[in-house]
CHARMM internal coordinates of N, CA and C (Angstrom, degrees):
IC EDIT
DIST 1 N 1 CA 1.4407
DIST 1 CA 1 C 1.5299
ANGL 1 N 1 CA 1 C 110.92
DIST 1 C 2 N 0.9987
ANGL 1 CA 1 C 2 N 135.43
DIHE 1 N 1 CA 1 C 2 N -42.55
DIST 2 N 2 CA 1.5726
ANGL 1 C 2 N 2 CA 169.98
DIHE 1 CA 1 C 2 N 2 CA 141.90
DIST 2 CA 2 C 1.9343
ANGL 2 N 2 CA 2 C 81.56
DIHE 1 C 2 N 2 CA 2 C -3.88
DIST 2 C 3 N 1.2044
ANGL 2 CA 2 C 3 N 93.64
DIHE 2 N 2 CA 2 C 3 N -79.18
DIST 3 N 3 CA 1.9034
ANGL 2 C 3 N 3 CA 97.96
DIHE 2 CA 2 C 3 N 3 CA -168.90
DIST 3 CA 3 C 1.3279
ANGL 3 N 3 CA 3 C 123.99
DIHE 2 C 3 N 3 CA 3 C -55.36
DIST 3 C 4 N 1.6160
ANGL 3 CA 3 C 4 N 111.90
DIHE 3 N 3 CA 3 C 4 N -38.19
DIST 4 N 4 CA 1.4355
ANGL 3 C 4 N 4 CA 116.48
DIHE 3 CA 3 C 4 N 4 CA 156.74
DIST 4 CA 4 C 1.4834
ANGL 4 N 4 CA 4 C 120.33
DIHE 3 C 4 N 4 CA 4 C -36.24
DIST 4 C 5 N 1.4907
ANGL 4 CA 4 C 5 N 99.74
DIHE 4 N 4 CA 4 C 5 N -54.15
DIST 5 N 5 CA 1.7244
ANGL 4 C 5 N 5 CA 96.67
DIHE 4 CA 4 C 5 N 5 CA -179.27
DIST 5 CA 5 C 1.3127
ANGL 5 N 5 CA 5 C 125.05
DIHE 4 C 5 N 5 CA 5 C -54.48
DIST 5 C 6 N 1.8081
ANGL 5 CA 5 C 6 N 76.80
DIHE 5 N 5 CA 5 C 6 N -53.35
DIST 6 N 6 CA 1.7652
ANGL 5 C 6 N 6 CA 97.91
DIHE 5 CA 5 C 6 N 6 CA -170.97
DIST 6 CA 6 C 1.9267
ANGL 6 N 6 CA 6 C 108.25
DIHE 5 C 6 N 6 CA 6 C -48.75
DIST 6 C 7 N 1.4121
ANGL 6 CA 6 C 7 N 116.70
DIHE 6 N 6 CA 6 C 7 N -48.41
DIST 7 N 7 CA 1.5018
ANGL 6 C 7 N 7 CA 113.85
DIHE 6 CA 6 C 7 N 7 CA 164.51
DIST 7 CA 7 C 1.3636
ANGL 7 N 7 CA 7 C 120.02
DIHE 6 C 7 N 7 CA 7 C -69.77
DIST 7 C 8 N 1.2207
ANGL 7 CA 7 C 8 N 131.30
DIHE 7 N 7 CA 7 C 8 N -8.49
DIST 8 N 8 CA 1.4602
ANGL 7 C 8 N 8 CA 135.03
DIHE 7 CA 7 C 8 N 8 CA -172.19
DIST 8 CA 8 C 1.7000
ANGL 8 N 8 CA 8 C 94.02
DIHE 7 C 8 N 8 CA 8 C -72.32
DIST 8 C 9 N 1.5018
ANGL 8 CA 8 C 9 N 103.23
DIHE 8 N 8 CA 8 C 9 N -53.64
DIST 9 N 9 CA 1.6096
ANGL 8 C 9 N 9 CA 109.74
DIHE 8 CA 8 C 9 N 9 CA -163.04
DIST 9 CA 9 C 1.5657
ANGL 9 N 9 CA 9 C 87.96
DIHE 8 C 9 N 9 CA 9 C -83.99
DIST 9 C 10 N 1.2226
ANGL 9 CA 9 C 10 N 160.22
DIHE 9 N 9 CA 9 C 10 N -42.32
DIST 10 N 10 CA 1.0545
ANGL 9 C 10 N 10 CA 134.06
DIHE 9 CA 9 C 10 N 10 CA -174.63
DIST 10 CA 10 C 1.3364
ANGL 10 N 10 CA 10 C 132.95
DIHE 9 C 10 N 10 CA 10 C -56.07
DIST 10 C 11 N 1.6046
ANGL 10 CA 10 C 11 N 114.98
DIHE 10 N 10 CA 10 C 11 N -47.02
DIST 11 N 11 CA 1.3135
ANGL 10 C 11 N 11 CA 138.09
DIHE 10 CA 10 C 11 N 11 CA 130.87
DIST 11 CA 11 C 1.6804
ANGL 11 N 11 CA 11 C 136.05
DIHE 10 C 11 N 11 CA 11 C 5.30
DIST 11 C 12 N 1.9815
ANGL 11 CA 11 C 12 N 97.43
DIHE 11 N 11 CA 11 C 12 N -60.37
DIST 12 N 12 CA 0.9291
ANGL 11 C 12 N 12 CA 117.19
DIHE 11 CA 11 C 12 N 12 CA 178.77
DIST 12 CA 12 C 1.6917
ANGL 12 N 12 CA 12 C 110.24
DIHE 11 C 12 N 12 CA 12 C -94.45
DIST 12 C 13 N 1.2920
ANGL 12 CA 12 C 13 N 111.48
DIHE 12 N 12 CA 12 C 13 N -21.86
DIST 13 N 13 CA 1.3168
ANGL 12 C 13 N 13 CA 108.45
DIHE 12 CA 12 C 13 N 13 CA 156.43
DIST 13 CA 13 C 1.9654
ANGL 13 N 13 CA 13 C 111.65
DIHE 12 C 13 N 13 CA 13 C -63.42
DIST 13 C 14 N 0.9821
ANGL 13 CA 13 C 14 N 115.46
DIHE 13 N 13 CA 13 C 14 N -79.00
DIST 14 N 14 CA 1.4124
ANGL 13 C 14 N 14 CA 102.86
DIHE 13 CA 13 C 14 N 14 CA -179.54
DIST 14 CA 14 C 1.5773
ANGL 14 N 14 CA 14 C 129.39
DIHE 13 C 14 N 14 CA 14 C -35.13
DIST 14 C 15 N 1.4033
ANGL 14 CA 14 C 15 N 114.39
DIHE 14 N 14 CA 14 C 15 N -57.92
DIST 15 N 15 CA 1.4379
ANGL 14 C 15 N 15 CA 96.70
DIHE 14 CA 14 C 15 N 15 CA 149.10
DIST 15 CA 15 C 1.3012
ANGL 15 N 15 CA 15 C 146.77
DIHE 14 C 15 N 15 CA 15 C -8.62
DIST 15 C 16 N 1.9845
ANGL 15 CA 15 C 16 N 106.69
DIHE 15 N 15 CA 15 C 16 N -74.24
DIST 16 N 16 CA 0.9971
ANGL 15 C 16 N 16 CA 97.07
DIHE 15 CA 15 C 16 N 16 CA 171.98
DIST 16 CA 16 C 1.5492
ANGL 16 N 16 CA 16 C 147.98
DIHE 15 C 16 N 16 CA 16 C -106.06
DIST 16 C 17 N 1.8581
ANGL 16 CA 16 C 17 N 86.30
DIHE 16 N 16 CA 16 C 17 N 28.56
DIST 17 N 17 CA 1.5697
ANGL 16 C 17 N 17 CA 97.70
DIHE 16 CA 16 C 17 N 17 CA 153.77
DIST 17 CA 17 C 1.4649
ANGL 17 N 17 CA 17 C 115.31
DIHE 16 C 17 N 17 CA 17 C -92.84
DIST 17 C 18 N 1.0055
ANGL 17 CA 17 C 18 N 115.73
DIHE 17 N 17 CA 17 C 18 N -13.58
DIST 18 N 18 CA 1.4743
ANGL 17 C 18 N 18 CA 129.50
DIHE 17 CA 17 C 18 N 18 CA -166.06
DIST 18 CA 18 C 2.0003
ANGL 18 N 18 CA 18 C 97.85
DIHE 17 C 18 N 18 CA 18 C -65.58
DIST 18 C 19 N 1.4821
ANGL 18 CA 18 C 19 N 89.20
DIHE 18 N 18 CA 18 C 19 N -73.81
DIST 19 N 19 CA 1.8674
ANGL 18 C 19 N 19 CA 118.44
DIHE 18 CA 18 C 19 N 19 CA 160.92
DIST 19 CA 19 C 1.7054
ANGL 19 N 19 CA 19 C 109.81
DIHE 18 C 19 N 19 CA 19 C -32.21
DIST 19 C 20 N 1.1261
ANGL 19 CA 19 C 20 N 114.46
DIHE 19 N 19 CA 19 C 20 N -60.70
DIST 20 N 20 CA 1.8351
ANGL 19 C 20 N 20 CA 131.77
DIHE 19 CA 19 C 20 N 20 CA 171.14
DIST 20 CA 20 C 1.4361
ANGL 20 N 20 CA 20 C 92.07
DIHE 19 C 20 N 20 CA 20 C -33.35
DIST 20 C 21 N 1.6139
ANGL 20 CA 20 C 21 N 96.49
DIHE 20 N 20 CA 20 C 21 N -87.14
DIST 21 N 21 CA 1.4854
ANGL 20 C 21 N 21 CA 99.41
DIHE 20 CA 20 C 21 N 21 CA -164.23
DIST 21 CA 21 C 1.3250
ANGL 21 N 21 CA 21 C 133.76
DIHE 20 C 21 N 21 CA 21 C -67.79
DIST 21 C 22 N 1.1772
ANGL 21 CA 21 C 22 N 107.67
DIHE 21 N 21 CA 21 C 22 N 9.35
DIST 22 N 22 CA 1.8553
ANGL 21 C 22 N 22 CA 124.23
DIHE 21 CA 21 C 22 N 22 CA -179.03
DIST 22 CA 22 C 1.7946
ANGL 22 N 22 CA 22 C 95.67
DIHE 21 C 22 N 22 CA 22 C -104.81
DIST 22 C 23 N 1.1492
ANGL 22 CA 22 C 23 N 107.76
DIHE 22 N 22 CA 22 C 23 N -53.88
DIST 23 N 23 CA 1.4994
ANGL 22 C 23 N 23 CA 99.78
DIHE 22 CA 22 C 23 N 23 CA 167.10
DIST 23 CA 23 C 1.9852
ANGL 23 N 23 CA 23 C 133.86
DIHE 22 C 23 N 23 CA 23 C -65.95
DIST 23 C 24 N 1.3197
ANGL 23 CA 23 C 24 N 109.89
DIHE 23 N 23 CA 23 C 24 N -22.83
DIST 24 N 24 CA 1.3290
ANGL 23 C 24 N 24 CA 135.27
DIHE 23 CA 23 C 24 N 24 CA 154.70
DIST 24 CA 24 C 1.7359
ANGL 24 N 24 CA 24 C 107.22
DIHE 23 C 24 N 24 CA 24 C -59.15
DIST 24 C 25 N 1.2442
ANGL 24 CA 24 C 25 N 107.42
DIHE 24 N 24 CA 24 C 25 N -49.67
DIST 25 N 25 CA 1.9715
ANGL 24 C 25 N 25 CA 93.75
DIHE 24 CA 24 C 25 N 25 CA -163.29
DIST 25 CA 25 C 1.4736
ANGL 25 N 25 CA 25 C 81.64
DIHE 24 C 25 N 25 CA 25 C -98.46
DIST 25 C 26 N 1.2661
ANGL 25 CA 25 C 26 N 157.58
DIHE 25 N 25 CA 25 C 26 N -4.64
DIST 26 N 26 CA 1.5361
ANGL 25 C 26 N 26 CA 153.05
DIHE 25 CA 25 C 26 N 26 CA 170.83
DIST 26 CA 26 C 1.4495
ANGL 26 N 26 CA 26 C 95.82
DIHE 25 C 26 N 26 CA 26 C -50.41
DIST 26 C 27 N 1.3161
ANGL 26 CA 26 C 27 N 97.15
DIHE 26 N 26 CA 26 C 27 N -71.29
DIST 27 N 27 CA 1.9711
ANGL 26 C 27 N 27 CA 107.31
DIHE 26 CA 26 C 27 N 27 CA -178.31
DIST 27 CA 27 C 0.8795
ANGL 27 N 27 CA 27 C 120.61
DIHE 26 C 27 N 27 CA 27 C -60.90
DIST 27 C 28 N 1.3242
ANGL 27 CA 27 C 28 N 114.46
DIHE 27 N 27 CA 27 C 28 N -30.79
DIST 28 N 28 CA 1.7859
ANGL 27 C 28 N 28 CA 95.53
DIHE 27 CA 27 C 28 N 28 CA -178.70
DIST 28 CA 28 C 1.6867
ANGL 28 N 28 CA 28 C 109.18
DIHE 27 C 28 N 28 CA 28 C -90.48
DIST 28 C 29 N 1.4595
ANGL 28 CA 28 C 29 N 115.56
DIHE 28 N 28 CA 28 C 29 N -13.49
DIST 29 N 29 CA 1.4627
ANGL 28 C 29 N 29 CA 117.27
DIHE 28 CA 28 C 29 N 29 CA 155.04
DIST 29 CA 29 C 1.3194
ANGL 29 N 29 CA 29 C 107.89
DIHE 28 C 29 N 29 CA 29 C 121.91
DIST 29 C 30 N 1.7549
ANGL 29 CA 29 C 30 N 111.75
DIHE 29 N 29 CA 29 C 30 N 5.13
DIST 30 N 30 CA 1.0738
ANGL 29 C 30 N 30 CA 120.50
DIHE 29 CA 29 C 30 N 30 CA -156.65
DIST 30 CA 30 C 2.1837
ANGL 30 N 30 CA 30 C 105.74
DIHE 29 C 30 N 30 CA 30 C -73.93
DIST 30 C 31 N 1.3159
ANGL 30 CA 30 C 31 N 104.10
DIHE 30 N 30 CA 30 C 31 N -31.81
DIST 31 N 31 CA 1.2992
ANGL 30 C 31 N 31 CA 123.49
DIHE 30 CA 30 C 31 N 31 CA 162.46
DIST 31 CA 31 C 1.4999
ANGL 31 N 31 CA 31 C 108.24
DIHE 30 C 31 N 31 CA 31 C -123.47
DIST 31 C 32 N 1.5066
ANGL 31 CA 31 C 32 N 103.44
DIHE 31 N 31 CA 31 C 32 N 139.47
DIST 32 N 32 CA 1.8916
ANGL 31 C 32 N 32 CA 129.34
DIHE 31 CA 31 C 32 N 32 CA 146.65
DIST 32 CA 32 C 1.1755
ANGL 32 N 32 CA 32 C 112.53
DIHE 31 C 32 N 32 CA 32 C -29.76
DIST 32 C 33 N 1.2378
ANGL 32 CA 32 C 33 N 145.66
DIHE 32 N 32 CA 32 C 33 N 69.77
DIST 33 N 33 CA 1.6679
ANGL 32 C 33 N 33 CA 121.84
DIHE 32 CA 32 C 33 N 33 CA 159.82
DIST 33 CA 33 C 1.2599
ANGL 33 N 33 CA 33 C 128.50
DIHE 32 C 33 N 33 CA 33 C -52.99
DIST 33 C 34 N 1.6563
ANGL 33 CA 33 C 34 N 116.88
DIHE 33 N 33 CA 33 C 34 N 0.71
DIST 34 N 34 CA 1.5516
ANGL 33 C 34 N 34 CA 118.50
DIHE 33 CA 33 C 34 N 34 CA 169.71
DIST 34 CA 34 C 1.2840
ANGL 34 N 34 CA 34 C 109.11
DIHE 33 C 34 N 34 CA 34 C -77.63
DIST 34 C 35 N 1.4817
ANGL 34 CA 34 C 35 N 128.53
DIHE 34 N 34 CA 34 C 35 N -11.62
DIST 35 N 35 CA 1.5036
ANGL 34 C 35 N 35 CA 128.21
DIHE 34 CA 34 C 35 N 35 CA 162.08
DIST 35 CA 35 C 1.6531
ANGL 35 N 35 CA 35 C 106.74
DIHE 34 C 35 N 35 CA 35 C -40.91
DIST 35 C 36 N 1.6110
ANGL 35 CA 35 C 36 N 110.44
DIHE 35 N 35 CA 35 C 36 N -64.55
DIST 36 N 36 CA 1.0142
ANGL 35 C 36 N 36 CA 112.07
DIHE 35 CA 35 C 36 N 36 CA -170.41
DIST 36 CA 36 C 1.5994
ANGL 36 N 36 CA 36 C 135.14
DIHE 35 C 36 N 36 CA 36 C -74.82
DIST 36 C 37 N 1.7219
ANGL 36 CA 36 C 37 N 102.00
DIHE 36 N 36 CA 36 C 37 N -0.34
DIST 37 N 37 CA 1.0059
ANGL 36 C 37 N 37 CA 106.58
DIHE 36 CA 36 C 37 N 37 CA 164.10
DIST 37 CA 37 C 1.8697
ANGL 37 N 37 CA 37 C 134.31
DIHE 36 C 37 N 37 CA 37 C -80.73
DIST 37 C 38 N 1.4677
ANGL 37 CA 37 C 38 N 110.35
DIHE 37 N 37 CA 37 C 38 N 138.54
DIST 38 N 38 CA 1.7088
ANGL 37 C 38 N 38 CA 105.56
DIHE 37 CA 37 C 38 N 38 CA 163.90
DIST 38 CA 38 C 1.4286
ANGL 38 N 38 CA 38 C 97.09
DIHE 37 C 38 N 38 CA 38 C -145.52
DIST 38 C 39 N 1.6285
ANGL 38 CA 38 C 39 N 84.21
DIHE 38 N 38 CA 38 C 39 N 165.43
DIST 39 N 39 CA 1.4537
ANGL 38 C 39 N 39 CA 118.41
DIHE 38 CA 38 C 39 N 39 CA -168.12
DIST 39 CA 39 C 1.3885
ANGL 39 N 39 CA 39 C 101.11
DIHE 38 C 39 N 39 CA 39 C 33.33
DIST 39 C 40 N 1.6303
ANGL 39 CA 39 C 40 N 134.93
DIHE 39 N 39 CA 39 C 40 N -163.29
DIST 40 N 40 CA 0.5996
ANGL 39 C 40 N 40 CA 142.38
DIHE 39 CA 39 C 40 N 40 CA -176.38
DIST 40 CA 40 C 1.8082
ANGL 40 N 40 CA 40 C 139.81
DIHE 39 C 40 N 40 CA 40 C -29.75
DIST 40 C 41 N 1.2666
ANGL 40 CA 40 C 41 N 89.25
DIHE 40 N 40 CA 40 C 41 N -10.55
DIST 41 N 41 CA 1.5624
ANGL 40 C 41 N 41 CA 115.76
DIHE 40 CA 40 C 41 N 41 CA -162.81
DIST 41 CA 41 C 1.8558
ANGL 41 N 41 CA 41 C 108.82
DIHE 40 C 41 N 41 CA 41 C -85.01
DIST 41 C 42 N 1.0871
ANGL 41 CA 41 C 42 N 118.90
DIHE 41 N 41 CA 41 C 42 N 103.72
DIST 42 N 42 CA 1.9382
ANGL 41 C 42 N 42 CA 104.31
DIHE 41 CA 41 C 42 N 42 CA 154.19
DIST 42 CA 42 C 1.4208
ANGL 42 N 42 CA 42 C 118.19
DIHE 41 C 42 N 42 CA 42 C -34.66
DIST 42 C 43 N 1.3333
ANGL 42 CA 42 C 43 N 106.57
DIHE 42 N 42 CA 42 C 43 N 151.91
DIST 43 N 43 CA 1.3444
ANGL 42 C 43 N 43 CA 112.00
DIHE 42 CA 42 C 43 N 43 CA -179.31
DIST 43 CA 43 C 2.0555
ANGL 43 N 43 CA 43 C 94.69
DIHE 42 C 43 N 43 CA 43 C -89.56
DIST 43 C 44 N 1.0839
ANGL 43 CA 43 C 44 N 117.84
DIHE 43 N 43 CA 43 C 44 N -20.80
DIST 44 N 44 CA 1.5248
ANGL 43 C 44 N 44 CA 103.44
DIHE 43 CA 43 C 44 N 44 CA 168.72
DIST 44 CA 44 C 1.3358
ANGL 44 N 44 CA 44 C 125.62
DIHE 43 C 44 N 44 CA 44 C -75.01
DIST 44 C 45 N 1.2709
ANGL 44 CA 44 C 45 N 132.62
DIHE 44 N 44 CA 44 C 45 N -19.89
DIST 45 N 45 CA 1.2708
ANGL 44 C 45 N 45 CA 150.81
DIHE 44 CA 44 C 45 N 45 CA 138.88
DIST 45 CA 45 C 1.6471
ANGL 45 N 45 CA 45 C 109.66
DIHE 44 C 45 N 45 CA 45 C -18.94
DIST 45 C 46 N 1.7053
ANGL 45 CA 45 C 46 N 100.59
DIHE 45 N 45 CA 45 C 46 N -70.64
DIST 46 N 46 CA 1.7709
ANGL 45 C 46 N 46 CA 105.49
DIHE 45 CA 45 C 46 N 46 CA -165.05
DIST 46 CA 46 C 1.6573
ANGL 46 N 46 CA 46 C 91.44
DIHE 45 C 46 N 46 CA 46 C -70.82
DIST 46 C 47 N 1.2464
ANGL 46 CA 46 C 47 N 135.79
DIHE 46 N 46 CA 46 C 47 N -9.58
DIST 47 N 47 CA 1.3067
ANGL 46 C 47 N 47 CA 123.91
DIHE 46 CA 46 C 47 N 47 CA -161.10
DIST 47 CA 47 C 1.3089
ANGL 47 N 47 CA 47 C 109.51
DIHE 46 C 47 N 47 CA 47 C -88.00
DIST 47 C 48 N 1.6004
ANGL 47 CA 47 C 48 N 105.68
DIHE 47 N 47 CA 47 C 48 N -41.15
DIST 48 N 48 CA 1.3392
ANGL 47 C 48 N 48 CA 135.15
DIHE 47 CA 47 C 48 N 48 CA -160.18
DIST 48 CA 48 C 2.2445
ANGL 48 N 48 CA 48 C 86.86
DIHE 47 C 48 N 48 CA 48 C -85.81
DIST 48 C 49 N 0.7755
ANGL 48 CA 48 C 49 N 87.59
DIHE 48 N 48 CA 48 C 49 N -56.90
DIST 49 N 49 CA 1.6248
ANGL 48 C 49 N 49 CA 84.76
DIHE 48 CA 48 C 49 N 49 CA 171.54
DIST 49 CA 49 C 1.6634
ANGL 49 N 49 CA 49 C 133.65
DIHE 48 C 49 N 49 CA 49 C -48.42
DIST 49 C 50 N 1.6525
ANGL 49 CA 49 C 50 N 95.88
DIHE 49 N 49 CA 49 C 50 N -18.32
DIST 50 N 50 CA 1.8155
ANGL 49 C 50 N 50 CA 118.44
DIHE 49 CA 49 C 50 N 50 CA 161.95
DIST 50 CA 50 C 1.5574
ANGL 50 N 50 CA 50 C 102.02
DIHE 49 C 50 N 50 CA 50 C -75.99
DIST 50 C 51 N 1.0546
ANGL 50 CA 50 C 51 N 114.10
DIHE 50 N 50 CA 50 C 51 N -37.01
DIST 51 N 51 CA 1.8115
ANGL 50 C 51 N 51 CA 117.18
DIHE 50 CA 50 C 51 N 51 CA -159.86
DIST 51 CA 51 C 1.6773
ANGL 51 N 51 CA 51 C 102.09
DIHE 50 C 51 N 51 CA 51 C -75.29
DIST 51 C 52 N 1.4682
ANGL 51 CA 51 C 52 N 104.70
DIHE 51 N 51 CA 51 C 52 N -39.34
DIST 52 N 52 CA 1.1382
ANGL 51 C 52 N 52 CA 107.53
DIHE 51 CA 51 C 52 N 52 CA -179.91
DIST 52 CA 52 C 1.5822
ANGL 52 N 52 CA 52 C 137.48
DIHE 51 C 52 N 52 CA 52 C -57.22
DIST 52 C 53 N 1.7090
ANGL 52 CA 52 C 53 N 69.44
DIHE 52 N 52 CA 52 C 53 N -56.85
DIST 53 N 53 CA 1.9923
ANGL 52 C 53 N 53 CA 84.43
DIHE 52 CA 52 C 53 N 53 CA -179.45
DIST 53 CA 53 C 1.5224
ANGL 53 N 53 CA 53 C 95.95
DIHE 52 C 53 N 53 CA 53 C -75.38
DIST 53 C 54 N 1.1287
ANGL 53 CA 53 C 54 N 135.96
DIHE 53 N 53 CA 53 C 54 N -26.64
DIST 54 N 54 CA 1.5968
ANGL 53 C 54 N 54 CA 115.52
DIHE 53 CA 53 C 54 N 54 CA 178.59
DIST 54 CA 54 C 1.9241
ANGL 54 N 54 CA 54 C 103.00
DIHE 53 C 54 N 54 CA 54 C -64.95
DIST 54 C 55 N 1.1521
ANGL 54 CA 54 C 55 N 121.91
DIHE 54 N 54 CA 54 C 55 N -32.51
DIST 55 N 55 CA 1.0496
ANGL 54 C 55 N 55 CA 151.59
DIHE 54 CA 54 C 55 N 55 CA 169.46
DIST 55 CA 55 C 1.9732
ANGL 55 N 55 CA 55 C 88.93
DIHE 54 C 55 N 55 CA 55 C -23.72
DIST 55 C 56 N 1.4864
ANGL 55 CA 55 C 56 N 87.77
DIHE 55 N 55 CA 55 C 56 N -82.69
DIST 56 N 56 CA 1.6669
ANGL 55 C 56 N 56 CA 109.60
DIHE 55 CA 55 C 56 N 56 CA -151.28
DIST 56 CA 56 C 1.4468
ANGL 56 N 56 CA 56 C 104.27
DIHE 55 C 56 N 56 CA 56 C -65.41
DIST 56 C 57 N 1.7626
ANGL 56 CA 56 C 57 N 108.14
DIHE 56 N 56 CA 56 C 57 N -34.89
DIST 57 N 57 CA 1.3958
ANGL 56 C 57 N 57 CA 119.04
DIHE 56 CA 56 C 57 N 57 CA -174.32
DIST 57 CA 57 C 1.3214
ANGL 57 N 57 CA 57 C 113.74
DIHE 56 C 57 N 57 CA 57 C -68.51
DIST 57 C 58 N 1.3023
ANGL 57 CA 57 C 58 N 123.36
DIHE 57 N 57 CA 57 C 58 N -18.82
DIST 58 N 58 CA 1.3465
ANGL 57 C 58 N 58 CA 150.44
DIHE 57 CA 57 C 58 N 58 CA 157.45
DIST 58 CA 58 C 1.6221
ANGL 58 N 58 CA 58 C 122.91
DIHE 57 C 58 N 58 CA 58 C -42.14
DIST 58 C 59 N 1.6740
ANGL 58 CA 58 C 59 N 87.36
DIHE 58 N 58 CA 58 C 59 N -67.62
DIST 59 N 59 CA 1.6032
ANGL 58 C 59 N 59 CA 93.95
DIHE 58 CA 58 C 59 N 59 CA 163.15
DIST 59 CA 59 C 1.0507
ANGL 59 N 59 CA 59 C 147.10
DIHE 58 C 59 N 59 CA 59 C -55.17
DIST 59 C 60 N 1.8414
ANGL 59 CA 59 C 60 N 106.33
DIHE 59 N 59 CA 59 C 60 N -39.26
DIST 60 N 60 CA 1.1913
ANGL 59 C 60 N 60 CA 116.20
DIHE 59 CA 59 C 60 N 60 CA 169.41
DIST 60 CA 60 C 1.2928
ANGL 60 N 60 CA 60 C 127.55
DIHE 59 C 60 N 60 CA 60 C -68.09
DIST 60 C 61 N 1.7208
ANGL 60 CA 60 C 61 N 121.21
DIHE 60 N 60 CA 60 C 61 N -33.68
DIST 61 N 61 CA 0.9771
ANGL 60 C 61 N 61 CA 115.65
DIHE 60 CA 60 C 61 N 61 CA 153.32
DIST 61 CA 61 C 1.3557
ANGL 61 N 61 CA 61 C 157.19
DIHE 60 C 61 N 61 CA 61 C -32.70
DIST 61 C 62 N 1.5586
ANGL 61 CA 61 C 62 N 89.92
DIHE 61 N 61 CA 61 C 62 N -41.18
DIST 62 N 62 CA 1.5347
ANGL 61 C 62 N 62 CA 114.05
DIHE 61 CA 61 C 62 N 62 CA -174.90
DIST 62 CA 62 C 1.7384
ANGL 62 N 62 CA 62 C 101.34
DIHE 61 C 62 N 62 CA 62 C -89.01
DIST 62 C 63 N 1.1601
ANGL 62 CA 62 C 63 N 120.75
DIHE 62 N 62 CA 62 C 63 N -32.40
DIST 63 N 63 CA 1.8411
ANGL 62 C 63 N 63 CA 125.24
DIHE 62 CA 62 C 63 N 63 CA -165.95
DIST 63 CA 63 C 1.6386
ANGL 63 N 63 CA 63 C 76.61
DIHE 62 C 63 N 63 CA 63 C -88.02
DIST 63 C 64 N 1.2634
ANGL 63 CA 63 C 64 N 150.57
DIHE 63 N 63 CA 63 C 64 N -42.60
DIST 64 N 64 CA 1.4940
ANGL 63 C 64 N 64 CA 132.37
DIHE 63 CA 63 C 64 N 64 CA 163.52
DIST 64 CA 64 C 1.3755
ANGL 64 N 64 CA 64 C 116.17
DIHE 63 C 64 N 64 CA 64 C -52.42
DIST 64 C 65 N 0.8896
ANGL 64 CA 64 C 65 N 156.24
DIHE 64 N 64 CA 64 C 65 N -37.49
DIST 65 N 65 CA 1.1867
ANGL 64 C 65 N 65 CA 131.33
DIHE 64 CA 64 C 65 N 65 CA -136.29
DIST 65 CA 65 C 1.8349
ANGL 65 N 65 CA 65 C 88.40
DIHE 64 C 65 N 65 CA 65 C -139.74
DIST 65 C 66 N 1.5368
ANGL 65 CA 65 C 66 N 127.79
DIHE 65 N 65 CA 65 C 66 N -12.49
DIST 66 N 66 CA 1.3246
ANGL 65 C 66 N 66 CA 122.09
DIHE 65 CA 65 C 66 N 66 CA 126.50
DIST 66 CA 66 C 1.6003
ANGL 66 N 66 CA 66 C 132.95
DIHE 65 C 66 N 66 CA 66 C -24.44
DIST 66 C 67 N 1.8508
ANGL 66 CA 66 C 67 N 79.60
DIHE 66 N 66 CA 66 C 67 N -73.83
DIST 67 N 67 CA 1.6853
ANGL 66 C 67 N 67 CA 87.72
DIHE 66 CA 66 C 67 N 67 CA -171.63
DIST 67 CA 67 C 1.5128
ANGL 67 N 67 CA 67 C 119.30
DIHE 66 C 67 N 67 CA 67 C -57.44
DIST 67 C 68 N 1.7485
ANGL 67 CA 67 C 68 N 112.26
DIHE 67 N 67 CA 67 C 68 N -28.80
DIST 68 N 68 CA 1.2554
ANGL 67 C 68 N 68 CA 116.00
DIHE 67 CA 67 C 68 N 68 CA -174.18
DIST 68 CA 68 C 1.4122
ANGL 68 N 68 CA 68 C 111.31
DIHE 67 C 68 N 68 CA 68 C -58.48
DIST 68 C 69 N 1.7413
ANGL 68 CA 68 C 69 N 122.02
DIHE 68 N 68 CA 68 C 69 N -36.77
DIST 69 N 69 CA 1.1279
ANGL 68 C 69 N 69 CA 128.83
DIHE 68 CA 68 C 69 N 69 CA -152.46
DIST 69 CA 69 C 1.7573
ANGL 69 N 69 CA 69 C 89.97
DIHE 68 C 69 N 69 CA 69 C -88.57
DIST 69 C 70 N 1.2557
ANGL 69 CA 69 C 70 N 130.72
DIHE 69 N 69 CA 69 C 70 N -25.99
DIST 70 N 70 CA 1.5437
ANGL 69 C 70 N 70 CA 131.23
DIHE 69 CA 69 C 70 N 70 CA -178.55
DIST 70 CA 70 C 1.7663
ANGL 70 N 70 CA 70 C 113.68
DIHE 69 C 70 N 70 CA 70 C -67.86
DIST 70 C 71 N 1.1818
ANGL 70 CA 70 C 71 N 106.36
DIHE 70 N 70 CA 70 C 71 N -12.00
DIST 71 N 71 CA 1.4092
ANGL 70 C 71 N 71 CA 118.82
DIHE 70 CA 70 C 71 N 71 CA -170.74
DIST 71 CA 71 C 1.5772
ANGL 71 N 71 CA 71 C 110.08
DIHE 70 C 71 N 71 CA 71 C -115.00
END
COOR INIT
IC SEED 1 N 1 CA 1 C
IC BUILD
C-alpha cells in the first residue's frame, strides 16, 4: 500500500510540473494552447486541468503515506 502512495505522489508531482510548464510557455507564447483546445473548451483549461489533478494526486499520496506512518 506504501508504493501506491509512494507512486501516487510521484505521479502527481510530474503532472504538475508537466501542467506548470505547459501553462508557463502557453503565456509567454512559447507554445499554442489552442492545440489543446476542443469543442467548447480553451486549451488553457485542459492544461490547467494537468496541474490540477497532478495537484490532487499529490495530495493523496502524501495524506497516504502520512496516515500509514500514524498507525
Amino acid at each position: 500500500m506504501i508504493r501506491l502512495y509512494h507512486s501516487l505522489k510521484v505521479i502527481g508531482i510530474i503532472l504538475t510540473l508537466v501542467g506548470g510548464m505547459g501553462m508557463a510557455l502557453g503565456f509567454i507564447g512559447m507554445i499554442n494552447l489552442d492545440v489543446f483546445a476542443f469543442g467548447i473548451t480553451a486549451g488553457v483549461r485542459v492544461v490547467g486541468t494537468v496541474a490540477i489533478t497532478g495537484c490532487l494526486l499529490s495530495a493523496i499520496g502524501c495524506f497516504g503515506l502520512e496516515f500509514n506512518n500514524l498507525s
